[in-house]
VEXKOL-30996 format. One line per field, with one value per residue (C-alpha): residue number from 1; residue in one letter; chain; y, x, z. Coordinates in pm, whole numbers, plus 50000, padded with zeros to 5 digits. Layout:
<atoms>
nr <- (NUM, ...)
rest <- (a, ...)
kette <- (A, ...)
py <- (Y, ...)
px <- (X, ...)
pz <- (Z, ...)
</atoms>
This chain:
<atoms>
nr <- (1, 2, 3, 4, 5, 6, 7, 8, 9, 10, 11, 12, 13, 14, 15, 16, 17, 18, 19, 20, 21, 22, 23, 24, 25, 26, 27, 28, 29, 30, 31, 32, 33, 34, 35, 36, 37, 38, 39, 40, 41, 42, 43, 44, 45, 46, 47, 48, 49, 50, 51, 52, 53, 54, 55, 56, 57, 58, 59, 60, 61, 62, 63, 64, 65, 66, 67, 68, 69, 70, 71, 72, 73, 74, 75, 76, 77, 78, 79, 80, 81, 82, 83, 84, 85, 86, 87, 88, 89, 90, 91, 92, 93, 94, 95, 96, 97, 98, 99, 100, 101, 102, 103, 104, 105, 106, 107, 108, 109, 110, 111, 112, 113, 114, 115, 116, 117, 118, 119, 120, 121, 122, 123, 124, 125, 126, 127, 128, 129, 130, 131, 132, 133, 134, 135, 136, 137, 138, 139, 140, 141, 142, 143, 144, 145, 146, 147, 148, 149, 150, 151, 152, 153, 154, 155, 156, 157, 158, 159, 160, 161, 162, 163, 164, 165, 166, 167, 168, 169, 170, 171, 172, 173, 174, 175, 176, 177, 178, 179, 180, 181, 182, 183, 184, 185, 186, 187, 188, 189, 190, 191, 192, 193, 194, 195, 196, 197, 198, 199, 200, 201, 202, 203, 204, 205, 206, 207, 208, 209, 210, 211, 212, 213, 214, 215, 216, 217, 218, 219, 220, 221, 222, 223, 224, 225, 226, 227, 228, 229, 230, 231, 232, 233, 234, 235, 236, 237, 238, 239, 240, 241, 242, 243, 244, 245, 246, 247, 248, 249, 250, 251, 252, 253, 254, 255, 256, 257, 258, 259, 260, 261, 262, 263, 264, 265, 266, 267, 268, 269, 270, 271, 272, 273, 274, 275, 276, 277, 278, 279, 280, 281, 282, 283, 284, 285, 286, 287, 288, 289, 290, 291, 292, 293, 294, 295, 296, 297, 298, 299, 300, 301, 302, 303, 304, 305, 306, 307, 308, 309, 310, 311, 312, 313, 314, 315, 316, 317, 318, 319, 320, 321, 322, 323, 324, 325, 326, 327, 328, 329, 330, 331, 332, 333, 334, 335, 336, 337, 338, 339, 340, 341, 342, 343, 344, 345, 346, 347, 348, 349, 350, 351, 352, 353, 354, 355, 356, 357, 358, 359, 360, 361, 362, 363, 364, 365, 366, 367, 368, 369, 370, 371, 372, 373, 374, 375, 376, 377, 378, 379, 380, 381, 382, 383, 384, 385, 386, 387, 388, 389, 390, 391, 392, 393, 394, 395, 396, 397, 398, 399, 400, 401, 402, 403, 404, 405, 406, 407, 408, 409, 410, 411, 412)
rest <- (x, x, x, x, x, x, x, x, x, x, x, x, x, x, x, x, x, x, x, x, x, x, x, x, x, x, x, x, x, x, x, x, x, x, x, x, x, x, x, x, x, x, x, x, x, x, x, x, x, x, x, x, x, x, x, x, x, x, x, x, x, x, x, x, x, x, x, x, x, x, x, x, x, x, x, x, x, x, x, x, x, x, x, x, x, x, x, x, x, x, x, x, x, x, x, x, x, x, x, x, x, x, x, x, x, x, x, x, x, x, x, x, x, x, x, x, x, x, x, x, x, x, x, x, x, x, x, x, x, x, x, x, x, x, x, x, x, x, x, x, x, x, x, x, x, x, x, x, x, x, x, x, x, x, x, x, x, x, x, x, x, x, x, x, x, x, x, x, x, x, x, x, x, x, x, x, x, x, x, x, x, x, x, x, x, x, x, x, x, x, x, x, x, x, x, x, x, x, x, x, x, x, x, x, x, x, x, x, x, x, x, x, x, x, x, x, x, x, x, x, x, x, x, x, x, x, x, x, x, x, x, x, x, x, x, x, x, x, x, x, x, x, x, x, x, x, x, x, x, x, x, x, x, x, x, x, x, x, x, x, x, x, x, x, x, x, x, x, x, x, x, x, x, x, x, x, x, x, x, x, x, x, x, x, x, x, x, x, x, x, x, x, x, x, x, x, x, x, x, x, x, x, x, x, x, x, x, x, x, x, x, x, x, x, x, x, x, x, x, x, x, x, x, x, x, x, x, x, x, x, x, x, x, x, x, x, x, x, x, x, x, x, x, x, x, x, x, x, x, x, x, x, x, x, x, x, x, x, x, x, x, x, x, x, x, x, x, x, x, x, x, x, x, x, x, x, x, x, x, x, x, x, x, x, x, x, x, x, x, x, x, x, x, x, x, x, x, x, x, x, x, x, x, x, x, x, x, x, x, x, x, x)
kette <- (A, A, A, A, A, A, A, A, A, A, A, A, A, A, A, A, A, A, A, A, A, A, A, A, A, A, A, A, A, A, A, A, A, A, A, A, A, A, A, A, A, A, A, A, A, A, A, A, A, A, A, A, A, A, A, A, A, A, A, A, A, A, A, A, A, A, A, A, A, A, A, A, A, A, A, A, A, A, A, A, A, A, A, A, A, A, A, A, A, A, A, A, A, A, A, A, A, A, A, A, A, A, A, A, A, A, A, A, A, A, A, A, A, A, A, A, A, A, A, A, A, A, A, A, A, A, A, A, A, A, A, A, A, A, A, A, A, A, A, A, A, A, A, A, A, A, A, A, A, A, A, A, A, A, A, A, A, A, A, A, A, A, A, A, A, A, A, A, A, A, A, A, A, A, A, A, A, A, A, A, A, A, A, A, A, A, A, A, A, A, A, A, A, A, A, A, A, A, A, A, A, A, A, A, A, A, A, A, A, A, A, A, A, A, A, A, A, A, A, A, A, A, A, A, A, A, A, A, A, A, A, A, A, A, A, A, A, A, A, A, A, A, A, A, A, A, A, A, A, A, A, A, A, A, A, A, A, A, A, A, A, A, A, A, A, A, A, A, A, A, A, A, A, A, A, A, A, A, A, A, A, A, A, A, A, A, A, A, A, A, A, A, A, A, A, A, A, A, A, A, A, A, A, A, A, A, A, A, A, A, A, A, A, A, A, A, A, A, A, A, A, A, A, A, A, A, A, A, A, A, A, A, A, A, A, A, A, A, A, A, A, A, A, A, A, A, A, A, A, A, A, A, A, A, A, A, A, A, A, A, A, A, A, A, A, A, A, A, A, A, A, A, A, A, A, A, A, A, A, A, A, A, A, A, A, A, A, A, A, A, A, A, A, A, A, A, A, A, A, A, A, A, A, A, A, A, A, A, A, A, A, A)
py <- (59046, 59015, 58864, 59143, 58937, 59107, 58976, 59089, 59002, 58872, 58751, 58622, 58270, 58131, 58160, 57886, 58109, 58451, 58547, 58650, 58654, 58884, 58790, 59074, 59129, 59501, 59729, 59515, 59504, 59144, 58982, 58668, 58418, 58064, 57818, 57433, 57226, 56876, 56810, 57037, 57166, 57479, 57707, 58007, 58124, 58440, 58692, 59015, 59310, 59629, 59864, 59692, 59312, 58997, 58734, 58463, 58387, 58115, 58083, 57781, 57690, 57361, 57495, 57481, 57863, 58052, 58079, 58117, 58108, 58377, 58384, 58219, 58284, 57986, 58158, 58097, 58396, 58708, 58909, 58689, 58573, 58722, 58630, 58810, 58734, 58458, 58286, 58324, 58108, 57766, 57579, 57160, 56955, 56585, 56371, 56220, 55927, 56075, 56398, 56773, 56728, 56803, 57116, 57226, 57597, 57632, 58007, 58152, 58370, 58582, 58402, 58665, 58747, 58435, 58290, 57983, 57719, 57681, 57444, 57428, 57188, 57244, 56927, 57131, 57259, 57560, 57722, 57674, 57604, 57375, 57501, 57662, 57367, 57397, 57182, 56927, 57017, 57372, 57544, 57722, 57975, 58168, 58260, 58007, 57950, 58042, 57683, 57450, 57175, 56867, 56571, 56193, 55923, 55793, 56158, 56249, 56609, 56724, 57082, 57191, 57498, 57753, 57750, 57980, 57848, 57844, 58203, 58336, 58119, 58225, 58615, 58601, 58485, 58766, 58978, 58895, 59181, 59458, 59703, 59550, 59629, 59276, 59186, 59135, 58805, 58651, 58594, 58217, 58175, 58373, 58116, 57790, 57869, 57861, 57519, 57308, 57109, 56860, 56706, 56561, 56725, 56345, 56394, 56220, 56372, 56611, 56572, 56828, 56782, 57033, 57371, 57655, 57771, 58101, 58224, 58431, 58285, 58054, 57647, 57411, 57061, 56871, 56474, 56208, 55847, 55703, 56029, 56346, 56641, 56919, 57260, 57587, 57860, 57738, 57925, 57783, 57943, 58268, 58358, 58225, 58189, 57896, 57673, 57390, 56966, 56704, 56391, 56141, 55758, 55617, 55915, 56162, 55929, 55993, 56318, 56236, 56479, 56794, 56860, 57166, 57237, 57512, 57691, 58003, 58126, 58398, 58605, 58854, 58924, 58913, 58708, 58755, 58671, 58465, 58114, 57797, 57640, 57297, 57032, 56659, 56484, 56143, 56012, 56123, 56356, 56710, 57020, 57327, 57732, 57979, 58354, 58475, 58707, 58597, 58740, 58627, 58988, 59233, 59164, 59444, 59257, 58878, 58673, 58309, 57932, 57619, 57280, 56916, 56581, 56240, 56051, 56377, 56375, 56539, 56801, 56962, 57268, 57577, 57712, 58103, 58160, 58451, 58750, 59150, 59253, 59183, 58843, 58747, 58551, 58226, 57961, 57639, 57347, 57040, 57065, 56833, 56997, 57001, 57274, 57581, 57867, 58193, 58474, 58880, 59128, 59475, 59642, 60012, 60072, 59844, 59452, 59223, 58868, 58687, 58315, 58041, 57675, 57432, 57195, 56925, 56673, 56357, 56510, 56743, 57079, 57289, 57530, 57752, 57870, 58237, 58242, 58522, 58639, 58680, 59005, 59255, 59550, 59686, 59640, 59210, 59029, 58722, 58466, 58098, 57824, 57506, 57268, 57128, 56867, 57140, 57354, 57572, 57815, 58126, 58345, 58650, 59013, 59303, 59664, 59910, 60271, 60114, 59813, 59494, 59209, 58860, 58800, 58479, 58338, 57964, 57918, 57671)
px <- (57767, 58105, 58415, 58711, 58964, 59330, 59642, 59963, 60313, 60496, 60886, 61044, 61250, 61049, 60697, 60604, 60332, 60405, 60055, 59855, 59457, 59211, 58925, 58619, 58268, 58220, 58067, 58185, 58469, 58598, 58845, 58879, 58968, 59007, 59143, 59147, 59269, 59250, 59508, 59430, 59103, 59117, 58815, 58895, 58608, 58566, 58365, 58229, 58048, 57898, 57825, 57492, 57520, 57816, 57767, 58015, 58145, 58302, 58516, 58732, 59028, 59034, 59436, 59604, 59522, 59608, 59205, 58909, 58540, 58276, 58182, 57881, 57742, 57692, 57504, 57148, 57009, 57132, 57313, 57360, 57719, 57937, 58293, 58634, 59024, 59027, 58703, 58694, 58466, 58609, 58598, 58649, 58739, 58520, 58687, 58420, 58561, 58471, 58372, 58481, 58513, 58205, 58268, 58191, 58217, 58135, 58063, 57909, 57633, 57380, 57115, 56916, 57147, 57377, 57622, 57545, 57793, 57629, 57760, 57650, 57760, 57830, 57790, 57866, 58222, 58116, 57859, 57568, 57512, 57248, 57053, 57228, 57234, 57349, 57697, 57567, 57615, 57695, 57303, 57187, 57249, 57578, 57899, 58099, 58290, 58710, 58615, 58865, 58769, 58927, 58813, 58850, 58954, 58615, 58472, 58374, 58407, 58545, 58413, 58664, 58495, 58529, 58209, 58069, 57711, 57806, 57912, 57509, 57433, 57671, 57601, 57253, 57312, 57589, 57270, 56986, 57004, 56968, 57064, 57388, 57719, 57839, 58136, 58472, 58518, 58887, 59019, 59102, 58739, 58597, 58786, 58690, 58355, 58469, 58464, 58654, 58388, 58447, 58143, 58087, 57871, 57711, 57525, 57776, 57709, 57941, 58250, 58340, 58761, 58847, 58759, 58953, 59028, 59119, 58821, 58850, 59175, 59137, 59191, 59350, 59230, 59390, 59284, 59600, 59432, 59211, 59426, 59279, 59508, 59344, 59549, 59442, 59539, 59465, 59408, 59640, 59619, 59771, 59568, 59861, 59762, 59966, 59922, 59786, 59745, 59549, 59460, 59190, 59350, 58979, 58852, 58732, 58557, 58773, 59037, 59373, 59406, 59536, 59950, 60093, 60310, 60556, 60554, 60596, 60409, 60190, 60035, 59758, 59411, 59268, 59257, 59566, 59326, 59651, 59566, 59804, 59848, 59920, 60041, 60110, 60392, 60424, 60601, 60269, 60460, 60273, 60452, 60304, 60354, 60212, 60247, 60370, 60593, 60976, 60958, 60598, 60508, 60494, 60193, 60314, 60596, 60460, 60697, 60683, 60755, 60784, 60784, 60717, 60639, 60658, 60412, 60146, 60303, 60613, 60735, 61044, 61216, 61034, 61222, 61196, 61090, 61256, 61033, 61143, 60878, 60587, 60433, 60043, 59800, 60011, 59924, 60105, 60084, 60304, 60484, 60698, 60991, 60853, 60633, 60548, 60454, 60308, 60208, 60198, 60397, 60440, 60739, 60814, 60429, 60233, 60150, 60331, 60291, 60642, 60690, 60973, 61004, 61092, 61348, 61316, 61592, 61543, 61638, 61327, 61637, 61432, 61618, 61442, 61447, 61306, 61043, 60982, 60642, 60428, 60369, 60549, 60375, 60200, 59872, 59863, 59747, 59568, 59759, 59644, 59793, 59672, 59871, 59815, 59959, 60173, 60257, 60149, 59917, 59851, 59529, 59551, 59410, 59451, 59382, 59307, 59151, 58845, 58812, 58970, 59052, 59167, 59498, 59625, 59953, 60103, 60433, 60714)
pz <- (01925, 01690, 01738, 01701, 01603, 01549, 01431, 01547, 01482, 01717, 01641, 01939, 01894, 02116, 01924, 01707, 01529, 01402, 01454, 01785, 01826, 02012, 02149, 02255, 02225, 02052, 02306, 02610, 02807, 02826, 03100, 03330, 03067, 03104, 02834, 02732, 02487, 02347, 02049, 01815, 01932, 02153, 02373, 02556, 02747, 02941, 03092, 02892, 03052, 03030, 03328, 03419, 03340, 03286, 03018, 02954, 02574, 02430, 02140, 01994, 01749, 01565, 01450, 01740, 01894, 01544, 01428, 01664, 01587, 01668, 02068, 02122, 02469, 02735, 03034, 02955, 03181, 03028, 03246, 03541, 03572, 03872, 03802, 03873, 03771, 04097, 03996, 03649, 03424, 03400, 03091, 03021, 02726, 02756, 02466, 02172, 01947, 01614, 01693, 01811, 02244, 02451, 02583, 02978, 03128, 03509, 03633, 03910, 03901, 04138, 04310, 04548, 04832, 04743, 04441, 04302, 04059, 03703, 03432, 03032, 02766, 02408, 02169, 01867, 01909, 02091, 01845, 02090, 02416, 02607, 02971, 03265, 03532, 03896, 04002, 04231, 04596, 04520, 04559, 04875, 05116, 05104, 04849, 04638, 04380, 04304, 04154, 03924, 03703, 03566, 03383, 03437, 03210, 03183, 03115, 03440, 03484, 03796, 04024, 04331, 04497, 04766, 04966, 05301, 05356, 05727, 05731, 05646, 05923, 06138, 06023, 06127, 06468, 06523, 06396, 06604, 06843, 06606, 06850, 06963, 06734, 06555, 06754, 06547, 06459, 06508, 06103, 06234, 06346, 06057, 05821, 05979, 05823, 05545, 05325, 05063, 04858, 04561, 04307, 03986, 03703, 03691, 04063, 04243, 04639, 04731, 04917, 05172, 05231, 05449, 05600, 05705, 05340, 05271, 05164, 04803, 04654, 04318, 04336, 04162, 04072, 03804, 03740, 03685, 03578, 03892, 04075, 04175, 04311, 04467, 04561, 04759, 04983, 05373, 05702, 05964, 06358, 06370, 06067, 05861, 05477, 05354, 05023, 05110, 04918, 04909, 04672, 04597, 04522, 04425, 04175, 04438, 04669, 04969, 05009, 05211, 05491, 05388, 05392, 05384, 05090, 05249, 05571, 05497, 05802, 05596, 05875, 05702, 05815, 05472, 05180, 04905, 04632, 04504, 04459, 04362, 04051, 04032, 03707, 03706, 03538, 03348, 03671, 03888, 04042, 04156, 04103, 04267, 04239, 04440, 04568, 04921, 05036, 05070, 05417, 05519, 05609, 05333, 05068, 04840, 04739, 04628, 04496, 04357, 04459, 04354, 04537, 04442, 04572, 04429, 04734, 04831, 05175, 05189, 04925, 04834, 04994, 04798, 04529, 04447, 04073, 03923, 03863, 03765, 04067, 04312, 04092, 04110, 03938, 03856, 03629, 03546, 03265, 03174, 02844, 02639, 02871, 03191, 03379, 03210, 03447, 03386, 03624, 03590, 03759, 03798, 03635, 03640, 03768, 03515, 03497, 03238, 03184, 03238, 03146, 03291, 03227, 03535, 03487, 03809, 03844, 04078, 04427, 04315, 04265, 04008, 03749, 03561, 03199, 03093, 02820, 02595, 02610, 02320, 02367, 02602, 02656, 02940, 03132, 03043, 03295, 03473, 03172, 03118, 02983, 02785, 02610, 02237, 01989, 01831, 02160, 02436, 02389, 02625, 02710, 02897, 02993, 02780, 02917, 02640, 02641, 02546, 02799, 02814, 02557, 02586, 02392, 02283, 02127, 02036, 02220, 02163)
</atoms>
């Protein structure tokens, strides 16, 4: 497999490097990025596919996102990954004194009639990859994954998962009398089976915080210190599909009991597949985005918010983040100025990425600042964001005649 790597020019003020990469395997179709960085040192991993089989490929910068290596694929079993733009492949940066950072991608991939969580490590700056190993707590019976990772300050790396081992159960007794037609299952019920589970790659036991989680919409976990911050989409009665918070005080021991971040009173019988995004400040405090519709009702026209709390109790009013149409797929990092934010959105029929910067003062009133993106034409999509000594850099989705790409720019 090659690397097809393109460069493009791309002028606006607000791009530190005049020169964009793209990332592909020739003869596959590549999407579902994910992207980390640790000063200089960059890896964007994501999934590539033909008709019949997924593999997931790495490839990393030492510049600061303006060269990348050759992919190198991490999934041991060729063929076996299942992932999608909600759970994509999730990839972690482990720091080394002296050396290029251990590198961690968590996937999910086909087990019989069930998903699984799988983890690899790199301990050559991404040119190889070790064995396929299963996240602790995360085997058996049933669907998982829409997972995020993080890392602690002592290296510990960090798994936040979706998981519905109580909905095969659950199935088959609905399904012992063949001849009877499965009865319809309320979308309150059908969620409470449905689980929020945290773990440690180092066999730590599993820590179930909540259930009642929307059940195919991406999470967010991001580690602050001895602090842990989990965010996700919950189920509240009514069927109401709300973001929800919670955080870990003693390095993901014990969860507080979740909050919920807005009411917005979301009442859908189906999962958005529009998950949270969630960065933490130098003053500890959380600052969340998220998707719903301004009126609660009308899914076709998702727009964007943006709250924040300084104690993980009580957050501020939501703020609407300016968008040029229905908004998906957001992603947030902390920059020298604040929160960055990046989402797609669909403008005159076709998805776009679209930037903005958050400016929070100290009564939590947020302002936002329009970024140029690095490149502007249509069909981009899915964008994430990672932040380096020298900048920002963004991933994202490009749809081409011939199959996807992953694009990738420096910002300022």
């Amino acid at each position: 497999m090659k690397l097809l790597l393109h460069i493009a020019l791309a002028l606006s003020a607000l791009t530190v490097q005049a020169q964009q990469s793209t990332l592909a395997v020739d003869g596959r179709t590549s999407a579902n990025p994910s992207i980390s960085a640790q000063g200089q040192f960059v890896a964007v991993a994501w999934s590539a596919a033909t008709t019949s089989s997924m593999d997931i490929f790495l490839s990393t910068s030492h510049d600061g996102g303006v060269t990348f290596s050759a992919p190198a694929q991490v999934n041991a079993v060729a063929g076996d990954a299942r992932v999608s733009g909600e759970l994509p492949p999730r990839v972690a940066l482990v720091p080394r004194k002296g050396a290029a950072p251990e590198i961690i991608v968590v996937w999910t991939a086909k087990s019989g009639t069930s998903t699984r969580l799988l983890s690899a490590r790199s301990l050559d700056g991404g040119k190889t990859f070790g064995a396929s190993t299963a996240v602790p707590g995360s085997t058996g019976e049933g669907s998982r994954g829409w997972q995020s990772v993080a890392v602690g300050p002592t290296g510990r790396v960090f798994v936040l998962w979706l998981d519905h081992r109580e909905s095969m159960s659950a199935g088959a007794m609905h399904h012992q009398d063949a001849t009877m037609p499965a009865p319809k299952i309320d979308p309150t019920e059908k969620a409470a089976l449905s689980q929020l589970y945290f773990s440690s790659l180092d066999g730590t036991n599993p820590v179930r915080i909540t259930r009642s989680v929307c059940y195919c919409c991406k999470t967010s976990l991001v580690s602050d210190g001895g602090n842990v911050y989990a965010a996700w989409r919950h189920v509240y009665p009514g069927s109401q599909r709300d973001i929800a918070f919670s955080m870990s005080r003693d390095g993901g021991k014990t969860f507080s009991s979740p909050v919920r971040v807005s009411d917005d009173h979301w009442q859908i019988d189906g999962c958005p597949e529009n998950g949270p995004a969630i960065a933490i400040d130098a003053q500890h405090r959380a600052h969340v985005a998220w998707p719903t519709p301004k009126d609660g009702k009308d899914a076709s026209a998702l727009a964007l918010f943006y709250a924040v709390t300084r104690d993980g109790r009580t957050f501020s009013p939501r703020a609407e983040i300016p968008t040029h149409g229905p908004a998906s797929h957001v992603q947030m990092v902390l920059g020298a100025d604040g929160p960055l934010v990046a989402w797609d959105e669909i403008v005159s029929g076709t998805r776009r990425l679209a930037m903005t910067r958050i400016h929070t003062d100290a009564a939590g009133k947020a302002t936002f600042t329009p970024v140029t993106v690095p490149d502007a034409g249509a069909g981009q999509w899915y964008p994430v964001l990672a932040t380096t000594t020298s900048g920002t850099v963004a991933a994202w989705v490009r749809q081409g005649d011939k199959g996807g790409s992953i694009g990738v720019a420096r910002l300022r």
